[in-house]
C-alpha positions in Angstrom: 4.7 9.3 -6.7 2.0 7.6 -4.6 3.7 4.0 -6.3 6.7 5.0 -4.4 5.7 6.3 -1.0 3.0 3.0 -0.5 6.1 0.8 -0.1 8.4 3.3 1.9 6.0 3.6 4.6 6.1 -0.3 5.7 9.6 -0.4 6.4 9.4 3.2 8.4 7.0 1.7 10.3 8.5 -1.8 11.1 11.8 -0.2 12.3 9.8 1.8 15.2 8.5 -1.8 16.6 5.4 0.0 18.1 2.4 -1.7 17.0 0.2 1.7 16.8 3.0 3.5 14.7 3.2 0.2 12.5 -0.1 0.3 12.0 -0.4 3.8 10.9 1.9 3.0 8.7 0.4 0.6 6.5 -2.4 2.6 6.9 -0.5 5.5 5.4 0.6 3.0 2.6 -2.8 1.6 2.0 -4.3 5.1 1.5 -1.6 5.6 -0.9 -2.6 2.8 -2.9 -5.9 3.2 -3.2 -4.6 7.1 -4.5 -2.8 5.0 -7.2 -6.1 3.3 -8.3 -7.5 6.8 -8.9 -4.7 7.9 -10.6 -4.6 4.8 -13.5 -8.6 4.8 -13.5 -7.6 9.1 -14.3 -4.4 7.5 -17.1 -6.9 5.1 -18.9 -9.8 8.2 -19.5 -6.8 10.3 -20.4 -5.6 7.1 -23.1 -2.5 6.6 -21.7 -3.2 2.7 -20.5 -4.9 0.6 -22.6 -8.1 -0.9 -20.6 -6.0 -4.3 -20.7 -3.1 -2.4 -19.0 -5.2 -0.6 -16.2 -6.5 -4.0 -15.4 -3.2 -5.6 -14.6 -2.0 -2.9 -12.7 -5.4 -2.8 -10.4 -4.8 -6.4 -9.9 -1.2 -5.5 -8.6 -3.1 -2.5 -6.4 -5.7 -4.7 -5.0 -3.2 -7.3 -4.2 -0.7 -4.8 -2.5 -3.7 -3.8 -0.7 -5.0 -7.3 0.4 -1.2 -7.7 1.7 -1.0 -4.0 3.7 -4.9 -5.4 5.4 -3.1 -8.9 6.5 -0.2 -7.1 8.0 -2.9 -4.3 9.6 -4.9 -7.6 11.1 -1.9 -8.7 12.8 0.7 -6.1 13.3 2.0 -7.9 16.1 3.7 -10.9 13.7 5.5 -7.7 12.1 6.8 -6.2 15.3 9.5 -6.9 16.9 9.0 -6.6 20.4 12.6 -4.1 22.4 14.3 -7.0 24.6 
């Protein structure tokens, strides 16, 4: 579940165009996909994943991750300031 609710917070956020309610967003998101890294490190013990598998997903988390930081650096090239 935590694969799904990391990406449906961004867009939540973004729609509000307040930079503080953006940002705790993506922080919302990010939590959730560090959640996801505890669940395939929990898969792989469990042998569901082989090791090869959890490392390709990880990568995927990590990157997803390095993306949510970017956008919590600089919120304001995400927000869309009311006119």
């Amino acid at each position: 579940m935590a694969e799904r609710l990391t990406w449906s917070y961004a867009p939540e956020g973004q729609k509000r165009r307040y930079v503080t309610h953006f940002v705790s967003k993506l922080t919302d998101a990010n939590g959730e996909q560090a959640e996801m890294q505890h669940w395939l490190d929990t898969a792989t013990a469990c042998n569901y994943f082989s090791q090869k598998e959890q490392d390709a997903l990880l990568a995927k988390c990590s990157r997803i991750g390095q993306m949510l930081g970017t956008m919590m650096a600089k919120p304001e090239k995400f927000c869309h300031e009311r006119r």
